[in-house]
C-alpha positions in Angstrom: -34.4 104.8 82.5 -34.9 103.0 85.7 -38.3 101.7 87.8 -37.0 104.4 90.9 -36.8 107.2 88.8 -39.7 109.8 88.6 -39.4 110.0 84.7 -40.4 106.6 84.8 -42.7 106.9 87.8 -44.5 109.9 86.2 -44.1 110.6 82.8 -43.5 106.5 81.3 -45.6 104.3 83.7 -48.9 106.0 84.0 -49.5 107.4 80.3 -48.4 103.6 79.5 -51.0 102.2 81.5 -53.9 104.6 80.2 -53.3 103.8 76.9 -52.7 99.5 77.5 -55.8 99.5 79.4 -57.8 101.9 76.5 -56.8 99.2 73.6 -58.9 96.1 74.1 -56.9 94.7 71.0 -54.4 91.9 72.1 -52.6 93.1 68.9 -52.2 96.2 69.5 -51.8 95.8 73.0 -48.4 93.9 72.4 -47.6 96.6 69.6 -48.0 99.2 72.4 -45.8 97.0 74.3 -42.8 96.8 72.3 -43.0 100.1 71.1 -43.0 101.2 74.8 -39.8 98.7 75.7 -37.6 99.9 72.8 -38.1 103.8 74.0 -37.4 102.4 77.3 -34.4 100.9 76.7 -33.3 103.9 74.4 -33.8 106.4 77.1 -30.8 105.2 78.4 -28.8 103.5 75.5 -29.7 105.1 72.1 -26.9 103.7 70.1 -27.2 99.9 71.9 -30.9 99.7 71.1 -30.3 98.9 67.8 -27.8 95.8 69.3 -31.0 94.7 71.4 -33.3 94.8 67.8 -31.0 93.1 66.6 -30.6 90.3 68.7 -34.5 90.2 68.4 -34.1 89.5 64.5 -31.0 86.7 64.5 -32.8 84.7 67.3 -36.3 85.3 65.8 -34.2 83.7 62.7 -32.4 80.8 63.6 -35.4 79.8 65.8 -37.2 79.7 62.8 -34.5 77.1 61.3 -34.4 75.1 64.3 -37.8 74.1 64.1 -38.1 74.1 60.6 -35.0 71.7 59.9 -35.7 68.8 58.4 -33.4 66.3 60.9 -32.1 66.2 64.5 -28.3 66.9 63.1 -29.4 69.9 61.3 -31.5 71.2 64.1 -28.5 70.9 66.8 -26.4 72.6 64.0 -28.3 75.7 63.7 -29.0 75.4 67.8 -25.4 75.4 68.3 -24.8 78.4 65.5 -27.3 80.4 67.6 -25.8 80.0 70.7 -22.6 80.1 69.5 -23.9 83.8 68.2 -25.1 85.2 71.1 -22.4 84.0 73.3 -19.6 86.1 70.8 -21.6 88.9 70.9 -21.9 88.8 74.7 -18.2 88.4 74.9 -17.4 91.1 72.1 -18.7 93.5 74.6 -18.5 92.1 78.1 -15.2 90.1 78.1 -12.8 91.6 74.7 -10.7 94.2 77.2 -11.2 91.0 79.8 -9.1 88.8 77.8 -6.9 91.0 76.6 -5.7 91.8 79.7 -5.1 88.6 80.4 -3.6 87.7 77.2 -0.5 90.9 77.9 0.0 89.4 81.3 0.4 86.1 80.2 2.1 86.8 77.2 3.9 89.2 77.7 1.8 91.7 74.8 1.0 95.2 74.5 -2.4 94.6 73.1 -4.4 98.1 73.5 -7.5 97.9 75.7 -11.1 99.0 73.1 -13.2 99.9 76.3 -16.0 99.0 74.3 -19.2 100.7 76.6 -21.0 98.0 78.1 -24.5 97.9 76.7 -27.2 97.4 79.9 -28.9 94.2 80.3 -27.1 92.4 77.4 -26.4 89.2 79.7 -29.8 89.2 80.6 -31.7 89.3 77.7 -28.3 87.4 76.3 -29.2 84.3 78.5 -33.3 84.6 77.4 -32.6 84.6 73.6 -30.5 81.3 74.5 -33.2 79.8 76.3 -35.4 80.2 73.7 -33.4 78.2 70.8 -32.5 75.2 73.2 -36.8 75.0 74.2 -37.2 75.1 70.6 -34.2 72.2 70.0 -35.3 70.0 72.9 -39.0 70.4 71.5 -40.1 72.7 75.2 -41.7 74.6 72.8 -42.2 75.7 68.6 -40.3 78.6 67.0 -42.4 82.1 67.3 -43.6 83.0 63.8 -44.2 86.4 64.9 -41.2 88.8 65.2 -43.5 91.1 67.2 -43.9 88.6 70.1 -40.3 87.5 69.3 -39.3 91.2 70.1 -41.7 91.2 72.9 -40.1 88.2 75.0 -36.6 89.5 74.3 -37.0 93.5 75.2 -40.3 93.5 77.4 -39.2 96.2 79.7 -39.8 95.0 83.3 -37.6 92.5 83.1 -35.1 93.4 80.4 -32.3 95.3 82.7 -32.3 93.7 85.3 -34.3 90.2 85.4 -36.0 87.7 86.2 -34.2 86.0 83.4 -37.4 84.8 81.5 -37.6 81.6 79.9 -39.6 81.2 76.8 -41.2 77.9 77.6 -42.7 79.9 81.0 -43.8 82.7 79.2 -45.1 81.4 75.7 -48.7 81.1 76.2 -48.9 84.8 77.6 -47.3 86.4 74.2 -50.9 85.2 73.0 -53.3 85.6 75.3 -53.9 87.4 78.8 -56.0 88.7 80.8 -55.5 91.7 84.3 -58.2 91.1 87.2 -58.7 93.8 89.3 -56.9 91.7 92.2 -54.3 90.9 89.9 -53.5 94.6 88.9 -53.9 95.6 92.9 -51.1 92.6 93.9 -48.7 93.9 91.0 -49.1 97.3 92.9 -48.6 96.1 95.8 -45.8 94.3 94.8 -44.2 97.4 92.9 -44.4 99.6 95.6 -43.1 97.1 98.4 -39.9 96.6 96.3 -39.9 100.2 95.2 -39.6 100.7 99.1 -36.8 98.3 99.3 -34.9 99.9 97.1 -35.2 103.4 98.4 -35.0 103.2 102.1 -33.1 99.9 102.8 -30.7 99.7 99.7 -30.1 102.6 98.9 -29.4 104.1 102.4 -27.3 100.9 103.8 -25.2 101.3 100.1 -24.1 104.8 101.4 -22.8 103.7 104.4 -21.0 100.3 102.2 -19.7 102.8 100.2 -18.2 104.9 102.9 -16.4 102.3 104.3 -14.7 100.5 101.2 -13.6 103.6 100.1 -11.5 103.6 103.1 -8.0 104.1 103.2 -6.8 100.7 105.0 -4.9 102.4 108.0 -8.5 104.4 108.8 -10.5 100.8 108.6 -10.9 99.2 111.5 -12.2 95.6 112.4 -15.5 97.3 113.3 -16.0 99.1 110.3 -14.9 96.7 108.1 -17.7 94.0 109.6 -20.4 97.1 109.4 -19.7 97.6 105.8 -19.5 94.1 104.8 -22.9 93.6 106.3 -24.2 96.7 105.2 -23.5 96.0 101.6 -24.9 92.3 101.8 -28.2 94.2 102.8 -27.7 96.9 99.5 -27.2 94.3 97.0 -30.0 91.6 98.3 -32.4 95.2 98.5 -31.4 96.6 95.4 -31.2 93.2 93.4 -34.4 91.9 95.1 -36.6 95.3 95.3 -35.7 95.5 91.3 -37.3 92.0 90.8 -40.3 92.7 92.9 -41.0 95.8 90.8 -40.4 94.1 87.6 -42.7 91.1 88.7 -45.0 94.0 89.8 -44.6 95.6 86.8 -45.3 92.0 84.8 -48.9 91.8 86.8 -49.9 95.2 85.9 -50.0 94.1 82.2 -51.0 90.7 82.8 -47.6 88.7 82.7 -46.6 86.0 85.5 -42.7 86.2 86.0 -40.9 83.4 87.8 -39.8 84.9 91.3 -35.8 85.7 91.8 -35.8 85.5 95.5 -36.7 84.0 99.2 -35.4 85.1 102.0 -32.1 84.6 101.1 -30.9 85.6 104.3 -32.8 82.6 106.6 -30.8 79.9 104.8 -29.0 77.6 106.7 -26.8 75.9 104.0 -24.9 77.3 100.7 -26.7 75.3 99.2 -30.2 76.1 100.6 -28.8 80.2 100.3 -28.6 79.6 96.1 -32.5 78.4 96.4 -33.3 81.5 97.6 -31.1 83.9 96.0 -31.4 85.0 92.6 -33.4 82.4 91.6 -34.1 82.7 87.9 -30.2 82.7 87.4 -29.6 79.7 89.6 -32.4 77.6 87.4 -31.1 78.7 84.4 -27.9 77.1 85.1 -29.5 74.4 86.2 -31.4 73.6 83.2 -29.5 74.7 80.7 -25.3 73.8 81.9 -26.0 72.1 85.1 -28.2 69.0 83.7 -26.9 68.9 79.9 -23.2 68.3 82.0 -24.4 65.2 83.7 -26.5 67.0 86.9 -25.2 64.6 89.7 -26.1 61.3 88.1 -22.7 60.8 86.7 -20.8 60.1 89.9 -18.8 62.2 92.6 -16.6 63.3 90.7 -18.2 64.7 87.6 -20.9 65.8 90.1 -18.4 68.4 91.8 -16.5 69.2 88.1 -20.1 70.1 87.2 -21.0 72.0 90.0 -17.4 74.3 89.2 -17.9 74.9 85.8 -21.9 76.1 86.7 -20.0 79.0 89.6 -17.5 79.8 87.2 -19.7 80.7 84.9 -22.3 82.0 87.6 -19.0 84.2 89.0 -18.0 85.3 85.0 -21.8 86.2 83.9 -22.0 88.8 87.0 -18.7 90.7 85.1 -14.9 90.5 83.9 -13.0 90.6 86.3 -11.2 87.7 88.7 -13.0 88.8 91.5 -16.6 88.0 90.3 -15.3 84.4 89.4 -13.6 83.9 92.8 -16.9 84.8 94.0 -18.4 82.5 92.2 -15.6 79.8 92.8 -16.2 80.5 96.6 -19.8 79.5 96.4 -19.3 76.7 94.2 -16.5 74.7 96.5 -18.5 74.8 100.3 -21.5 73.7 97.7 -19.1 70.6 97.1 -18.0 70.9 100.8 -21.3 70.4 101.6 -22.1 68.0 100.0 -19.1 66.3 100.4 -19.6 65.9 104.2 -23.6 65.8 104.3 -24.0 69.0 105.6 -27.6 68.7 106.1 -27.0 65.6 108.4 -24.0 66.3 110.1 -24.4 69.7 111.2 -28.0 69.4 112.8 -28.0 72.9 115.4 -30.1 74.9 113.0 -28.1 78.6 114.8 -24.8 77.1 113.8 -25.6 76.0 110.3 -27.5 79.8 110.1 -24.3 81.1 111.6 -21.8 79.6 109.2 -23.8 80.1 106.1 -23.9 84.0 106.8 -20.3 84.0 107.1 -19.6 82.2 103.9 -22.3 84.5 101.9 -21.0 88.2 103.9 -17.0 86.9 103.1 -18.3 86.1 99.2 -19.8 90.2 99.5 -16.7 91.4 99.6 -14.9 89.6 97.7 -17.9 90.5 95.1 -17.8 94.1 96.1 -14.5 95.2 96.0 -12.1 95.6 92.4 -9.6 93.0 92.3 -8.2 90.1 94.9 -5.9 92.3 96.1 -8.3 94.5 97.5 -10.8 91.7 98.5 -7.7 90.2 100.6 -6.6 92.9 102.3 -10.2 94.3 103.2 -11.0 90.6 104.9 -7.5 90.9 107.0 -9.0 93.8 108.6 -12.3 91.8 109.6 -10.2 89.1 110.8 -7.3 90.5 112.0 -9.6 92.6 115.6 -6.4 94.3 115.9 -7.6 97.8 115.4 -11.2 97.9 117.2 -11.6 101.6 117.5 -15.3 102.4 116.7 -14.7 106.2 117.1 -14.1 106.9 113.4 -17.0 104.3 112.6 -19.5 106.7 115.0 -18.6 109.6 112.7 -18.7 108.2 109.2 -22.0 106.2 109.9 -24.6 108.6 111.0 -27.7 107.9 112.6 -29.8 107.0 109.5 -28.0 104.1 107.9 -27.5 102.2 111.2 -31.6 103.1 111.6 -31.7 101.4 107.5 -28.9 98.8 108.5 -31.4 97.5 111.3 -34.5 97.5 109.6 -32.8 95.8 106.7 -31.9 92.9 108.5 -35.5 92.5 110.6 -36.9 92.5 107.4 -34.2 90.2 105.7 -36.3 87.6 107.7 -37.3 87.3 111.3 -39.9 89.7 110.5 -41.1 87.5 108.2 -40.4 84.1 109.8 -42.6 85.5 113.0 -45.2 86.7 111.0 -45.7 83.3 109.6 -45.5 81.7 112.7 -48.0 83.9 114.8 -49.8 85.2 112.3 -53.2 84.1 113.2 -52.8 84.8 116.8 -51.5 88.0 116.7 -55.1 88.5 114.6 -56.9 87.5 117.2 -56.3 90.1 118.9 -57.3 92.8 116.6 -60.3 94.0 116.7 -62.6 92.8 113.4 -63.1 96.6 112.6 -59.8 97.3 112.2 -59.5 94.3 110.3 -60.0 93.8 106.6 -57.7 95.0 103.4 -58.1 98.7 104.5 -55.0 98.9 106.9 -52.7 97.5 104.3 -53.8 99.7 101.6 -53.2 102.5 104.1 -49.7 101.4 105.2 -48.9 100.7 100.9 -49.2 104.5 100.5 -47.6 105.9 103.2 -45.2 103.4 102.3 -45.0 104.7 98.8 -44.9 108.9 99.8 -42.3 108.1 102.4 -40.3 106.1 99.4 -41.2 109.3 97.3 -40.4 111.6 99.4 -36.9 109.8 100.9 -35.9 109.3 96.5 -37.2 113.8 96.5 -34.9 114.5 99.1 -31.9 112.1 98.3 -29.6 112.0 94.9 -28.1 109.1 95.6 -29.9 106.4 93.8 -27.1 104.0 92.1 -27.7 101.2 89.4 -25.2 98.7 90.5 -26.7 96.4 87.6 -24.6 98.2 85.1 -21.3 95.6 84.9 -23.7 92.7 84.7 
C-alpha cells in the first residue's frame, strides 16, 4: 500500500483516524498503531511481514543485552553482534545476486543468481533498528522494555517505506507520551496534502516524460532530449522522494509524532556540499553520526578526512541498491565533496550564479548516472548531452506533449525561486492585499482545490510508480 493510493486514502487513513482519536488510552492507542502498521505493510508484502516482526524481536533483544551487560567489552560485543545481524540480513536480500555476480566475473564461476524478491523498506527500517543499539551502547538512550513500542519505532507506517530514517534517540520520549493540537493536526494536513500534490502533478507527470526519453533508442536521442529528460527526472525523483516525506511527516503530526525533515530546497544549493544539507537529510545525518564521526569526522587530518568522506558515498551510493551505478553515483558526490573542499570552494568561487550553475550540473550528471542500469548505459546517455551533435527538437515536440513541459516548468519554479521570492517579499506583497481577503481562509481554500485537482489528476491517470522499491 502506498500514501497516493485511494485504498489508503479512503478505506486505511480515515477509519484509522476515527478510531485513534475514539481511544483516549495511550496504550491502546500505540496497540491500534502497530496493529494498523503491520496490515499496512502486509498489504503489499504478506510473506516479508513476518521478516519486519522479526527484526522487531532480535533488536528488541540484543537491545535488551546491551544495556543490561554488566561491562563496556560485553556491551560493544553484543552492539557489534546486533549490527553485525542486521547488516547480513540486509545483504542476504539486497546484495546475495549483487555479489555473486561479481564473484562469476571475477572468478571466472557459474554461481546461479537466487533473485531473492526484495522486501520494501528493509534498508530503511534496517538503518533504524541500527540506530537504536549504537544510542543504547553510546548511552543516547536505555533499551525499550516494551516490545510494543519496540515494534512501534521499527514498523510505524509513515515512515517505514520510505523514510525519514528515524532515530530512536529523536523519537524516544513520543513512544510514551503525546499529545495532537488542533493546529498540529491541521499542519500535518496541510503538510500531507502539499506533498500528496507533489507527488501527483509534479513527479509523477515530469517521470513520464523521463521515462520516455531513457527508453530511447540512442540513434532517436538527441542532445535536446537527452538534457529534457535528465532534468525532468531530477524534478521526479526530488518530487517523488520529497512529496513522500512530506506526507509521512504529515502523516507523523496527524498522530502526534515529530519526524526529522528529509529535505530543503535541494535545488537552491550552491555547493555539493551545501546540495547534501538539503537533500535527503535524514540519510545524510545518519551517516554522519553513525560512519562519518566513529571514522575520525575531519579531525584526523586531510587525508583520512577525504578516505572518510569515500567510504560514507560508497556506502551512501550501495544503500540506494546493487548495482555499480548507484555507487558511482555515490562516488561522484563523494569526490567534488573532497574537490571542494580541497580547493575552498566556498571562498574561491564567490559568484553565487556560477557556484548555482556548477552544482546543478554535478547533481543533473549524478541523475543519470543514478537513473539509468549500468555504466554503460549512464556513459553513453551523457555523450548525447555533451556531444550537441544531433540538436533536432522535432522528435522531442512529439514525444513530450503539452502537459509535462507545463509539470516540467512548474516543478522547477517550485524547486525554489518560488520559494526564495516568497521569503524575500513576503511581507510586501501583503501589504497589498486587502485585510479581508487576508487571514487562514485563502490557504485552506487553495489546500482543497489543491487536493481534488491531486484527486482528480491520480482518477484520471494510472501511472503512479514507486521508485522506492530497489532501495
Amino acid at each position: 500500500m502506498i500514501f497516493s493510493s485511494f485504498t489508503f486514502l479512503w478505506c486505511f487513513l480515515p477509519p484509522l483516524l476515527i478510531l485513534y482519536f475514539s481511544v483516549k488510552n495511550p496504550l491502546f492507542r500505540n496497540v491500534l498503531l502497530l496493529v494498523a502498521s503491520i496490515l499496512f505493510y502486509a498489504w503489499g508484502e504478506p510473506l516479508y511481514v513476518f521478516l519486519m516482526m522479526a527484526s522487531v524481536i532480535l533488536n528488541y533483544c540484543f537491545g535488551r543485552l546491551i544495556d543490561g551487560a554488566a561491562s563496556q567489552k560485553r556491551k560493544k560485543a553484543f552492539m557489534l553482534i546486533g549490527t553485525a545481524a542486521n547488516v547480513l540480513i540486509l545483504m542476504h536480500f539486497k546484495y546475495t545476486d549483487f555479489i555473486i555476480e561479481n564473484m562469476n566475473l571475477l572468478l571466472s564461476l557459474q554461481i546461479d543468481a537466487k533473485e531473492i524478491p526484495l522486501p520494501i523498506g528493509i534498508s530503511f527500517y534496517t538503518f533504524q533498528a541500527i540506530s537504536y543499539l549504537i544510542d543504547i551502547y553510546r548511552g543516547d538512550a536505555r533499551a525499550q522494555k516494551s516490545l510494543l513500542k519496540m515494534g512501534l519505532y521499527i514498523a510505524f507506517f509513515p515512515q517505514l517505506v520510505a523514510g525519514p530514517i528515524v532515530k530512536y534517540h529523536d523519537i524516544e520520549p513520543q513512544l510514551d507520551k503525546r499529545t495532537v493540537t488542533p493546529e498540529m493536526f491541521n499542519y500535518g494536513v496541510s503538510r500531507f496534502i502539499f506533498g500528496f500534490a507533489k507527488k501527483i502533478l509534479l513527479a509523477n507527470i515530469a517521470g513520464k516524460a523521463a521515462d520516455t526519453l531513457f527508453g530511447l533508442e540512442a540513434a532517436d536521442l538527441s542532445t535536446p532530449a537527452a538534457w529534457v529528460g535528465a532534468i525532468a527526472y531530477s524534478l521526479q525523483i526530488y518530487y517523488d522522494f520529497s512529496g513522500y516525506s512530506d506526507m509521512a511527516i504529515g502523516l507523523g503530526k496527524m498522530f502526534g509524532f515529530t519526524f526529522q525533515e528529509n529535505f530543503n530546497y535541494p535545488y537552491v544549493s550552491s555547493s555539493i556540499r551545501e546540495f547534501w544539507q538539503r537533500w535527503h537529510i535524514s540519510l545524510a545525518t545518519w551517516f554522519k553520526q553513525y560512519v562519518y564521526i566513529p571514522l575520525g569526522g575531519s579531525r584526523e587530518g586531510s587525508f583520512k578526512t577525504y578516505r572518510n568522506t569515500l567510504i560514507v558515498f560508497f556506502l551512501t551510493g550501495l544503500w540506494h541498491g546493487a548495482a555499480w551505478n548507484f555507487v558511482v553515483w555515490g562516488l561522484w558526490n563523494g569526490v567534488f565533496l573532497m574537490f571542494e573542499r580541497a580547493i575552498q570552494f566556498d571562498k574561491r568561487v564567490t559568484w553565487r550564479v556560477v557556484r548555482h550553475i556548477y552544482t546543478l550540473l554535478v547533481v543533473v550528471v549524478g541523475m543519470v548516472i543514478f537513473r539509468t542500469n549500468s555504466i554503460g548505459e549512464a556513459l553513453a546517455y551523457l555523450s548525447h548531452m555533451f556531444s550537441f551533435e544531433n540538436m533536432d527538437v522535432s522528435y522531442l515536440n512529439i514525444l513530450v506533449t503539452n502537459e509535462p513541459r507545463l509539470a516540467i516548468v512548474a516543478a522547477i519554479l517550485c524547486s525554489g525561486p518560488f520559494v526564495m521570492l516568497w521569503r524575500k517579499y513576503k511581507e510586501k506583497l501583503l501589504s497589498y492585499v486587502p485585510a479581508q481577503v487576508q487571514g487562514s481562509w485563502p490557504a485552506e481554500t487553495a489546500k482543497i482545490f489543491l487536493f481534488i485537482l491531486s484527486i482528480l489528476a491520480l482518477a484520471g491517470n494510472s501511472y503512479n510508480p514507486f521508485i522506492y522499491f530497489r532501495f
